[in-house]
N, C-alpha and C positions, 0 to 999 in steps of 0.2 A: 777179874781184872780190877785194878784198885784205881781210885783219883787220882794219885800220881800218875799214873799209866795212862790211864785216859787224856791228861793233860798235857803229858812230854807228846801222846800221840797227834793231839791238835796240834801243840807248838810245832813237830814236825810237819804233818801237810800244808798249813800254814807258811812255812818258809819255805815250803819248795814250790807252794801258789806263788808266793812271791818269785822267787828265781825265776819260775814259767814265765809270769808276766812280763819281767824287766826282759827275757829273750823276745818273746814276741813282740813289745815297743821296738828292740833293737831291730827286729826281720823288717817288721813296716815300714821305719827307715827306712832301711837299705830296700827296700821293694819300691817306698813313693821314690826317691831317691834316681833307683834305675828307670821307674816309670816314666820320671823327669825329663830324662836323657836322651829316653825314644821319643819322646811328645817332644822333644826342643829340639831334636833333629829334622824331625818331619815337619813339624807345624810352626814351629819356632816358641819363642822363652811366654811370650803372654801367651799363648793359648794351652799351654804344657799347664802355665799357674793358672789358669781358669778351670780347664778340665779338673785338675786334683783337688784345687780348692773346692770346688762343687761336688766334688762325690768325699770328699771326708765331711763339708758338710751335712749334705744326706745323708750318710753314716748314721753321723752325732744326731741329724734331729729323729733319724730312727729310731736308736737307740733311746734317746727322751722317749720319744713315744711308748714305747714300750716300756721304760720304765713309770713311767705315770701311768699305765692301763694298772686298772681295780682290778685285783683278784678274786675271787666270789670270797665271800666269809665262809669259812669253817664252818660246818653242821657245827651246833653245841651236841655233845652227846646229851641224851636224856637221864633225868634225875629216877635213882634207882627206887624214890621217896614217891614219886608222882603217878607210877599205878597204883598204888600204895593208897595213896589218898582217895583217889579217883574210887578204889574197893571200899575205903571207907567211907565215905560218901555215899556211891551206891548201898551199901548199906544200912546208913543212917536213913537213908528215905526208907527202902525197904521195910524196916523197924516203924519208921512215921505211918508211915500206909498201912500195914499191919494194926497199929495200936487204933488209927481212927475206925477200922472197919470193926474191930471190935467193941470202939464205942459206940457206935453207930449200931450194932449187931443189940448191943446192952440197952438202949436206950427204945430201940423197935419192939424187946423183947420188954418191955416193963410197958412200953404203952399196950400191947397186948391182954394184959392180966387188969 
């Protein structure tokens, strides 16, 4: 599958997110709209616009809230270089401790003689 491809494929789902969305602003309308009608029947016109006002506010500060919650961070993956070093490392000490026992080994052996 080529860049073009991939790209006319985003521009697609892209505009038809878009479609979805502008349908469901229209549904909530027509839903607060009808919700309106029963609340202003029974309870009458202010307490219809209290109740609705209060719960799309709740909605809205839900939604903030959730959008403002931190996501943990990503693991970083590990560097393929960093057992690597760690082996040389390990190593190099290895190599240190080895060469001093052996001056240490040369130097007992001459006080000796």
């Amino acid at each position: 599958m080529s860049v073009q491809d991939h790209v006319k494929h985003a521009v697609q789902r892209s505009a038809l997110g878009g479609v979805g969305a502008l349908f469901t602003i229209a549904g909530i309308g027509f839903l607060s709209a009808s919700a309106f009608l029963v609340l202003q029947a029974e309870y009458g016109a202010q307490i219809a616009c209290l109740v609705l006002g209060g719960a799309f506010t709740g909605l809205g500060l839900i939604a903030i809230a959730i959008a403002r919650a931190k996501a943990p961070p990503p693991e970083r993956p590990q560097s393929p270089l960093i057992p690597l070093a760690a082996a040389f490392l390990d190593g190099l000490n290895e190599g240190m401790a080895t060469r001093r026992q052996a001056q240490a080994d040369t130097s007992a052996g001459k006080a000796q003689i």
